[in-house]
C-alpha positions in Angstrom: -9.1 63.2 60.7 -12.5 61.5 61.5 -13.9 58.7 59.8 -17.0 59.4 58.4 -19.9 56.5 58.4 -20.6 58.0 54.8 -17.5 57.2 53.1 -18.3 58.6 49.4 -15.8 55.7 46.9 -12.2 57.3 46.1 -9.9 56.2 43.7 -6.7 56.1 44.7 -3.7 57.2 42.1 -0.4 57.1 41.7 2.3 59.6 42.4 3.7 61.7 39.3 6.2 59.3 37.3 4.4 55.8 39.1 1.1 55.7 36.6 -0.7 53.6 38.8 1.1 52.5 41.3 1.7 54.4 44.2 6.0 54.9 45.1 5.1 55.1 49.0 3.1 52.3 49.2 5.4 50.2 47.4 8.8 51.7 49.8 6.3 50.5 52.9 6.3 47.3 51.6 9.4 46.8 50.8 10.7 47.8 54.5 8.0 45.4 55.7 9.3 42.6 53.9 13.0 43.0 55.9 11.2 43.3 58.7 9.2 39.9 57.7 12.7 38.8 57.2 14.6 39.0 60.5 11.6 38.1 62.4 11.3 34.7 60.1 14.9 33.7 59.5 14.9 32.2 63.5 12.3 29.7 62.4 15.2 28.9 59.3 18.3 28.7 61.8 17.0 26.4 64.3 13.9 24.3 65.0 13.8 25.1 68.8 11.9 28.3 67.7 9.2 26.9 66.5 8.7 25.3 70.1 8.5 28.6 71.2 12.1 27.8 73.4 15.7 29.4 72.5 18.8 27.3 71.2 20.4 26.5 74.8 23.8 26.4 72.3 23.1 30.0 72.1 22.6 31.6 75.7 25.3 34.5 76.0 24.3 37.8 77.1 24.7 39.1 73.5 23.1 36.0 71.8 19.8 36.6 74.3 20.3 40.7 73.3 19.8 39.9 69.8 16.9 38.4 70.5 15.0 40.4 73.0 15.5 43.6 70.5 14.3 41.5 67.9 10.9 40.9 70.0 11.1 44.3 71.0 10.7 46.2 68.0 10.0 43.4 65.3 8.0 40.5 66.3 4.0 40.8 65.6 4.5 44.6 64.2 6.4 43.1 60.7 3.6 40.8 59.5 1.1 43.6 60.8 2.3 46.5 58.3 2.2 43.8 55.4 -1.3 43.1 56.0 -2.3 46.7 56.6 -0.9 47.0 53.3 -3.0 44.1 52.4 -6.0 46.1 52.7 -5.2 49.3 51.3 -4.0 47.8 48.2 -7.2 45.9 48.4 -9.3 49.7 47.7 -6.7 49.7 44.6 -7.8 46.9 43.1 -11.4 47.6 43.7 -11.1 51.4 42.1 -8.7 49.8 39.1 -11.9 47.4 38.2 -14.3 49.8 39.0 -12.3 52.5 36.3 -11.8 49.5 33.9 -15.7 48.4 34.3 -14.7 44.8 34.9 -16.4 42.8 37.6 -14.2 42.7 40.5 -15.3 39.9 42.7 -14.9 36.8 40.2 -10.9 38.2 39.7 -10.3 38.5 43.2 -11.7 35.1 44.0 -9.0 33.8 41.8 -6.4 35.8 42.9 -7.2 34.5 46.7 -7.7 30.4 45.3 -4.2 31.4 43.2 -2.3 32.8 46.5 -4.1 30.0 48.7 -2.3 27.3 46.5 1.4 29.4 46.4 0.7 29.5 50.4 -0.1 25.7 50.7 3.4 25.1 48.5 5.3 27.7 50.5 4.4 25.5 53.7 5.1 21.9 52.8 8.3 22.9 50.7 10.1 26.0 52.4 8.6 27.7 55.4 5.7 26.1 57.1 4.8 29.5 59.0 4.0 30.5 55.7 0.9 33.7 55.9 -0.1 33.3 52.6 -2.9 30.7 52.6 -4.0 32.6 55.6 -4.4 35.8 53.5 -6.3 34.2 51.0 -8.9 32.5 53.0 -9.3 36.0 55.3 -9.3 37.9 51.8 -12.6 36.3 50.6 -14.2 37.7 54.6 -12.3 40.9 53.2 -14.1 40.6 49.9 -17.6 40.4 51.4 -16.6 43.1 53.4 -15.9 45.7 50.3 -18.5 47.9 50.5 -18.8 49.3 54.6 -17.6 51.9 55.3 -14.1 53.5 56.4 -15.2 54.0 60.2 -17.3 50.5 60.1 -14.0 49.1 59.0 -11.9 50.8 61.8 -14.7 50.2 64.5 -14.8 46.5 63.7 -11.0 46.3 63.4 -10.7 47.8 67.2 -13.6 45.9 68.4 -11.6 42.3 66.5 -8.1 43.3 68.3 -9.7 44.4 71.5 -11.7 40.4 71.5 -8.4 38.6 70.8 -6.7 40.5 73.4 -9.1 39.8 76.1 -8.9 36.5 75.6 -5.5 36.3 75.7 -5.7 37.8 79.1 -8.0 36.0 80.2 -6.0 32.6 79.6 -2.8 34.1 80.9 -5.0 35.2 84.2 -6.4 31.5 84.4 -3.1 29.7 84.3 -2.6 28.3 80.9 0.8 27.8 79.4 1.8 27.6 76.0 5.3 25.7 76.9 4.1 23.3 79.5 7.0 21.2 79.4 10.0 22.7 79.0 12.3 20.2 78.9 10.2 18.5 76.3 10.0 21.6 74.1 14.0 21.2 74.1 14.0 18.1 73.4 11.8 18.5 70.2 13.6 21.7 69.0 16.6 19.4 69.1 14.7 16.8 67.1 13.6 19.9 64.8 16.7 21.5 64.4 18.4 17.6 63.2 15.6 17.5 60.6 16.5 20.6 58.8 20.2 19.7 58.8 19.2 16.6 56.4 17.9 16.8 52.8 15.0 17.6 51.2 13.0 14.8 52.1 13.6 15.2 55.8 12.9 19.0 55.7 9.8 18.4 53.7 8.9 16.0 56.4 9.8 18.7 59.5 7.7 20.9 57.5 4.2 18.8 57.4 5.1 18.0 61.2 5.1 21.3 62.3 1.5 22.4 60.5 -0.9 21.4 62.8 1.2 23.8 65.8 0.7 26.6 62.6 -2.6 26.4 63.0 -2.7 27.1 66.6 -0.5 30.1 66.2 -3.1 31.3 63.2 -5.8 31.8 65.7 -4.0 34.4 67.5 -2.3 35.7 63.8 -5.0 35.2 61.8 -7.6 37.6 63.4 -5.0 40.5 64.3 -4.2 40.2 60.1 -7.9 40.5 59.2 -8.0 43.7 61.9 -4.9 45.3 59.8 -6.6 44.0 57.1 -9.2 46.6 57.9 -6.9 49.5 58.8 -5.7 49.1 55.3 -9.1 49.4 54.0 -10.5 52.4 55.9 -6.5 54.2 55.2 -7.3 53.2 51.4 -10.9 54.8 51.4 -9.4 57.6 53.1 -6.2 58.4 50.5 -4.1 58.1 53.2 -1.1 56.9 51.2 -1.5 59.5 48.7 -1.8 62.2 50.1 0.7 62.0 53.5 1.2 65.6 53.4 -1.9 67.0 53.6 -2.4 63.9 56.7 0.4 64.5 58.5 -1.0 66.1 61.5 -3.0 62.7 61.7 -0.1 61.0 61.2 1.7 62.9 63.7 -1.2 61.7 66.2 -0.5 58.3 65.3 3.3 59.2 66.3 2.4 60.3 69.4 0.0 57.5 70.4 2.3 54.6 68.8 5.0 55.1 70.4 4.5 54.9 73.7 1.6 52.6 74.3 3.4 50.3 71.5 7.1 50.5 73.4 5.6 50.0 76.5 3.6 46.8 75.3 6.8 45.6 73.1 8.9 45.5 76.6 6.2 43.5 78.3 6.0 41.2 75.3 9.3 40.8 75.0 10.4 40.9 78.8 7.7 38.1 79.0 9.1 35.7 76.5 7.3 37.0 73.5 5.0 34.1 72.1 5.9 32.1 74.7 4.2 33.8 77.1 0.1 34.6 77.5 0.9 37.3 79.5 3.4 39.1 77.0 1.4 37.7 73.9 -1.4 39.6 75.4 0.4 43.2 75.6 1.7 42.6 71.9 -1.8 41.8 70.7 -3.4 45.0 72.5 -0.1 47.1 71.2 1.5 46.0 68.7 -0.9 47.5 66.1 -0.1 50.9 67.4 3.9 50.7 67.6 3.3 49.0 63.6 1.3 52.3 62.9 3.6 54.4 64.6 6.3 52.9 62.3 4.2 53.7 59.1 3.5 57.0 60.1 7.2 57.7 60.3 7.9 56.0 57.0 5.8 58.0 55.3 6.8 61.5 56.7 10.4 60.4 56.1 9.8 59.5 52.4 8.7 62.9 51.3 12.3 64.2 52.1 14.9 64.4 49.9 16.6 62.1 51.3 13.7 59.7 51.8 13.0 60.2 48.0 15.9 58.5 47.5 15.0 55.9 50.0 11.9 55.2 48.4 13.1 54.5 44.7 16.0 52.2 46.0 13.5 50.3 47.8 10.2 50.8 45.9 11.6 47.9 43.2 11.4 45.3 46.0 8.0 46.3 47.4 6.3 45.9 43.5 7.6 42.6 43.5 7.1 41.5 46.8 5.4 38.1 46.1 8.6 37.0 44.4 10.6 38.5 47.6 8.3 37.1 50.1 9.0 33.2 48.2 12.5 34.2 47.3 13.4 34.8 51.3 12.5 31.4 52.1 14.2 29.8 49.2 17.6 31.6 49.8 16.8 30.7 53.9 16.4 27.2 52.9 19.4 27.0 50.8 21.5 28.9 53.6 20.4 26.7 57.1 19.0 23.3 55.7 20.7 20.4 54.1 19.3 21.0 51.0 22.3 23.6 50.5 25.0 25.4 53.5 23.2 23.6 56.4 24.1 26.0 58.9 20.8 25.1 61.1 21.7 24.9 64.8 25.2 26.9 64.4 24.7 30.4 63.9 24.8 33.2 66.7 21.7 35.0 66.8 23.9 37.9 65.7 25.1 36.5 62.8 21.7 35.1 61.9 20.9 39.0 61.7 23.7 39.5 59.1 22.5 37.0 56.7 19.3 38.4 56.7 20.4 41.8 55.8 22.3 40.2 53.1 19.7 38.5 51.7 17.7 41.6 51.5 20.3 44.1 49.9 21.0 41.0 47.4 16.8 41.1 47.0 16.9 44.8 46.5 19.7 44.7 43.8 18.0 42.2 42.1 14.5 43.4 42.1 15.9 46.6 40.8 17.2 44.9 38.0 14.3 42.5 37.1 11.9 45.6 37.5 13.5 47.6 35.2 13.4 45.0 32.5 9.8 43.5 33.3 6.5 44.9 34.5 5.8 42.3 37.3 7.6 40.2 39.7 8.0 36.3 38.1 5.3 35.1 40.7 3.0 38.2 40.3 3.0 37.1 36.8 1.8 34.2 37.2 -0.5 34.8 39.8 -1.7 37.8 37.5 -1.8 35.7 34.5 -4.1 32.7 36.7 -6.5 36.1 37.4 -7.0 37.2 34.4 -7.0 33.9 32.7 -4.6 35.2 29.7 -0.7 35.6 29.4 -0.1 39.2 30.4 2.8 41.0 28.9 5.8 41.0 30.8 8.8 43.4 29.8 7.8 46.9 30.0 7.1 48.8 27.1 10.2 50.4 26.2 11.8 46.5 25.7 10.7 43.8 23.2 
């Protein structure tokens, strides 16, 4: 399929049974948020991670296995798919105003000030690598961006990921480090990891510490977002998501490109240290948007089998409310490895780090099931709704009082 620089506007529907929201989309979402998940609980378990050094309590063969697959096939592709899915669902909030004759850009500049505020909170009092704020302050460049077209979108997405890599490469060529002192970096994820064992006030504190490195880490992050950003956007003008049958020999392509450019990329990231490395970082900035494409192009063949049907309704639950999931990982995270509840920072295995996050996402599945089959929206996508609109929405679905 070929982008065309004249785009005609689509609007984008729902499967059969999903009235306007689409099944697929909300099944991609939902995998991404695991994903999110056991890429994010590290920064929960111990504070060395945030200095971009391992636990040394933790240096077995397996415990440095654990990690290296979690580089491999999880680090910078998680957060990638979420915000391709960012901008698609973007092009379904535009064609939902556009159907309902309401004018779009005053809503969606209080959706973004709404999520920038939740973001802010979701720093300073559970998880300061929180992406939320960063959404909404790229989502208003998004917003101004609403009408290009599908290939302008893709061409300037290439062109943005192509500049960041470069970059990249060119400060890994020159010398520059991100851990210049290693022993010091040790030292402070020691420091780190002692503050999240205490209470609230002391992982509040860690928290604030730790923003001004978040910002650093955002200007690598932040720009390969707004690029998925725009992959979302041209798929979305392009009825990608709806429509994966009649796209699967371009998603097939996608398959065949991903794959290997993207595996090859995640071994040199992760073989270099992943973050911690300019080299690495710059092979997962230049790949890791194909390996994350490569993984939705899979998804999406896989959930028009029977057996991916089945998938996609035990998961789907999760994705609609994925605000609430997204907020709800770092509470149960914070109440598993701080002192505000187990305080298991600093002494977990990597492996068993794994485990707790898969069983905080079956609990979030089981529970998202049940809340969605009761209500209409997630609690905080109620709220965020209700701050757009500027009203009280109704809540339980139709067939409850």
């Amino acid at each position: 399929m070929k982008f065309s620089i004249k785009d005609p506007p689509v609007v984008n529907e729902g499967s059969p049974g999903t009235g306007s929201r689409i099944a697929d989309v909300d099944a991609l979402r939902a995998v991404a948020l695991l994903l999110i998940l056991v890429v994010n609980i590290a920064f929960f378990s111990s504070g060395y991670s945030f200095h971009l050094v391992p636990d040394p309590a933790y240096d077995s063969w397996g415990d440095q296995t654990v990690r290296w697959l979690v580089e491999l096939l999880f680090a910078m592709k998680a957060y990638l798919l979420f915000s391709f899915l960012f901008g698609y669902s973007f092009t379904l909030q535009l064609d939902s105003a556009a159907r309902r004759g309401v004018d779009f850009a005053p809503r969606f500049r209080r959706r973004l000030a709404g999520l920038f505020v939740l973001g802010i909170l979701h720093a300073v009092l559970l998880f300061q690598g929180d992406i939320l704020a960063t959404y909404a302050l790229l989502g208003l460049v998004l917003l101004g961006m609403r009408r290009v077209t599908a290939g302008t979108a893709v061409r300037a997405a290439v062109l943005l990921t192509g500049g960041i890599g470069f970059v990249v490469a060119l400060a890994a060529v020159g010398g520059a480090q991100l851990v210049t002192d290693p022993a010091t970096a040790l030292t402070a994820g020691q420091r780190s990891t002692e503050a999240l064992q205490g209470g609230i006030g002391s992982v509040i504190a860690e928290h604030v510490r730790q923003l001004p490195a978040m910002v650093g880490t955002l200007l690598v992050q932040g720009p390969l977002a707004f690029s998925a950003f725009l992959f979302g956007y041209a798929a979305g003008r392009r009825r990608l998501l709806t429509d994966v049958v009649g796209n699967r020999q371009l998603l097939r392509r996608v398959q065949q490109l991903g794959y290997p450019i993207g595996l090859a990329g995640a071994v040199i990231f992760a073989a270099g240290g992943g973050t911690a490395n300019l080299t690495g970082l710059a092979a997962g900035v230049l790949t890791a948007p194909l390996l994350a494409a490569a993984y939705a192009a899979t998804l999406l063949q896989f959930f028009q089998t029977p057996r991916g049907r089945r998938v996609v309704a035990a998961v789907a639950p999760a994705g609609r409310m994925s605000l609430s999931n997204y907020l709800g990982q770092s509470l149960l995270c914070v109440l598993v490895f701080t002192g505000v509840g187990l305080g298991l920072a600093g002494t977990t295995t990597p492996a068993v780090v794994l485990l707790i996050a898969v069983a905080i996402y079956a609990a979030q599945l089981a529970a998202s099931a049940a809340w969605m089959a009761r209500f209409r929206y997630g609690p905080m996508e109620w709220l965020l709704r209700a701050w757009t609109e500027q009203r009280w929405p109704p809540i339980r679905t139709a067939n409850r009082v």
